[in-house]
C-alpha positions as CSV (number, residue, x, y, z in Angstrom):
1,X,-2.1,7.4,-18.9
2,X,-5.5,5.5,-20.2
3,X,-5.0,2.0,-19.9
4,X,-2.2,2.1,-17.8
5,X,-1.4,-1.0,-15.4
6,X,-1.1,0.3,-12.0
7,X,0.2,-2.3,-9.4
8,X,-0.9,-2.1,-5.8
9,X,1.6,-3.7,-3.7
10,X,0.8,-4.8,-0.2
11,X,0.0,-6.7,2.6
12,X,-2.5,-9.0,2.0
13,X,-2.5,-10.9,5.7
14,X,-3.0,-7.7,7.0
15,X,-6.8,-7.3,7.6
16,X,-6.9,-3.4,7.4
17,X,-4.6,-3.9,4.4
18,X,-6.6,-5.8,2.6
19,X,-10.0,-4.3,3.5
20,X,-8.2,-0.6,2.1
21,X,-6.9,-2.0,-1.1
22,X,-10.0,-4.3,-2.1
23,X,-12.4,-1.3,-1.3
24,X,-10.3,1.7,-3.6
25,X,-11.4,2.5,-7.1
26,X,-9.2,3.9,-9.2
27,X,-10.7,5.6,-11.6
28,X,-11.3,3.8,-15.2
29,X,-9.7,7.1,-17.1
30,X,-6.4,7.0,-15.2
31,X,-5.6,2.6,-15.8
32,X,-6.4,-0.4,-14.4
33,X,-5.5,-1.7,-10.5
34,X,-3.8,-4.9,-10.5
35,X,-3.5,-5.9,-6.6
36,X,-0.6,-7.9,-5.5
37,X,0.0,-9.9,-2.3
38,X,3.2,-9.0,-1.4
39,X,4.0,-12.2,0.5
40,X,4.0,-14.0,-2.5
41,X,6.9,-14.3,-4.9
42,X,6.7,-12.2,-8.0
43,X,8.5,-9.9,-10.5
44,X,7.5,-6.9,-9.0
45,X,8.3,-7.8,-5.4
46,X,12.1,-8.5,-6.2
47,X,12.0,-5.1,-8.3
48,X,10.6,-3.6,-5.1
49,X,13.2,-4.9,-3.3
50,X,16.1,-4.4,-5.7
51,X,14.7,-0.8,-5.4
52,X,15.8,-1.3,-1.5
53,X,11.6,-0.5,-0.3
54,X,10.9,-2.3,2.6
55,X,7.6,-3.5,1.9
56,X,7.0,-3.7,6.1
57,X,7.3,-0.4,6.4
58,X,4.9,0.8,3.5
59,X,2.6,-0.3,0.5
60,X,4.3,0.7,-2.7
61,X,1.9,2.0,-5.8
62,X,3.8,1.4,-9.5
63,X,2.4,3.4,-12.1
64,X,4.7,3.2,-15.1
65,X,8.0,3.5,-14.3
66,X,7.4,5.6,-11.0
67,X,7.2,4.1,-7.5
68,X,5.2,5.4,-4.3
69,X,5.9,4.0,-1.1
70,X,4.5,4.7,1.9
71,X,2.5,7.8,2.4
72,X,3.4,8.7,-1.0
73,X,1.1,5.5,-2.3
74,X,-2.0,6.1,-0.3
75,X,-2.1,10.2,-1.3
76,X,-1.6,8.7,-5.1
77,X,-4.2,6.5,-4.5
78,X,-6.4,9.1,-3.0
79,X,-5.9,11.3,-6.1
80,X,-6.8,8.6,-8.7
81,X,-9.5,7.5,-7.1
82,X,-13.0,7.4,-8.2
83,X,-14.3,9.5,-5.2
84,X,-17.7,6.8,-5.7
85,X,-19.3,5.5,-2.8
86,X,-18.1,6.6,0.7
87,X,-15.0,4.7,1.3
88,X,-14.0,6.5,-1.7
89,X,-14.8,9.9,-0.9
90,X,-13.3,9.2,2.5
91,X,-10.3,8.2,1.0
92,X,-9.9,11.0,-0.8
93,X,-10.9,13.2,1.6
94,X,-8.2,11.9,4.2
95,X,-5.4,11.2,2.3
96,X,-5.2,13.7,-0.6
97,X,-2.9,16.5,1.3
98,X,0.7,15.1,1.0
99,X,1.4,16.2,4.5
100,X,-1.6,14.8,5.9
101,X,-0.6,11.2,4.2
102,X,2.9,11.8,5.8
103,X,1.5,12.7,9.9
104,X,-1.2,9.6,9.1
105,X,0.7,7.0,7.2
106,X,2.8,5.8,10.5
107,X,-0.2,5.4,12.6
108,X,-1.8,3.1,9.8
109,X,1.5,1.3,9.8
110,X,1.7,1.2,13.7
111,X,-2.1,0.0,13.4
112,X,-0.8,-3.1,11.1
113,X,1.9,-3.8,13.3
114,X,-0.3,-4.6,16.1
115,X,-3.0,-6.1,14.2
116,X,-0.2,-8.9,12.6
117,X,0.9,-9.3,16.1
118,X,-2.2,-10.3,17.2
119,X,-2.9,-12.7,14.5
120,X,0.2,-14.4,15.0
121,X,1.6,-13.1,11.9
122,X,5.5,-12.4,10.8
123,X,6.5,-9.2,9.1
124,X,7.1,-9.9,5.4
125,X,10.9,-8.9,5.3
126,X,11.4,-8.5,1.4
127,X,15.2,-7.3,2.3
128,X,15.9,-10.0,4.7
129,X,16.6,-7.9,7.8
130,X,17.6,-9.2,11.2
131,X,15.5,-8.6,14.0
132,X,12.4,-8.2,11.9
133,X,10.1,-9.1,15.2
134,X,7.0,-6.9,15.5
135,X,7.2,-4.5,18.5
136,X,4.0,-3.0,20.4
């Protein structure tokens, strides 16, 4: 897997979002994180959303050919990270049981919901949804 690409796609208007995904450290060995902001227009979105992932409801993690979404993408993350510095460790810590990721990835979400609310901001709606208003 050295040298690997490994696309983090997410929020980037989201404040939590964007804190988590600038402060992880994937470890050198494993490839190299390439972040992208998921409300602008790229390859990988429409593949994301050919795939049918609704990027408001999770991050998605592309390594290779294989997708994570959701819970599944921070508890990969967890488990290729570096584990330096304490937002690391944390990270790891937190998120590297698959059923933890799966009971704490909807607060997280829920979390980022409110916080766009606040702000002002509109869900991203990749797969052009109706209804797509942020609820409390």
């Amino acid at each position: 897997m050295k040298n690997i690409k490994i696309y983090l796609v997410y929020d980037e208007d989201c404040p939590m979002c964007n804190n988590y995904c600038r402060m992880v450290r994937i470890k050198q060995s494993v490839g190299e994180l390439i972040l992208v902001n998921a409300r602008e227009e790229s390859a990988i979105l429409q593949e994301i959303t050919r795939s049918g992932l609704n990027i408001d409801q999770g991050m998605v993690l592309v390594v290779g050919d294989n997708y994570y979404y959701g819970d599944q993408a921070i508890n990969a993350i967890s488990l290729m990270s570096s584990r330096l510095g304490l937002f690391n460790k944390f990270n790891y810590w937190a998120f590297r049981s698959k059923r933890v990721s799966r009971v704490l990835y909807p607060m997280l979400r829920s979390c980022r919901n409110f916080v766009l609310k606040l702000l002002g901001k509109t869900k991203i709606n990749n797969l052009s949804l109706k209804n797509t208003k942020i609820r409390w």
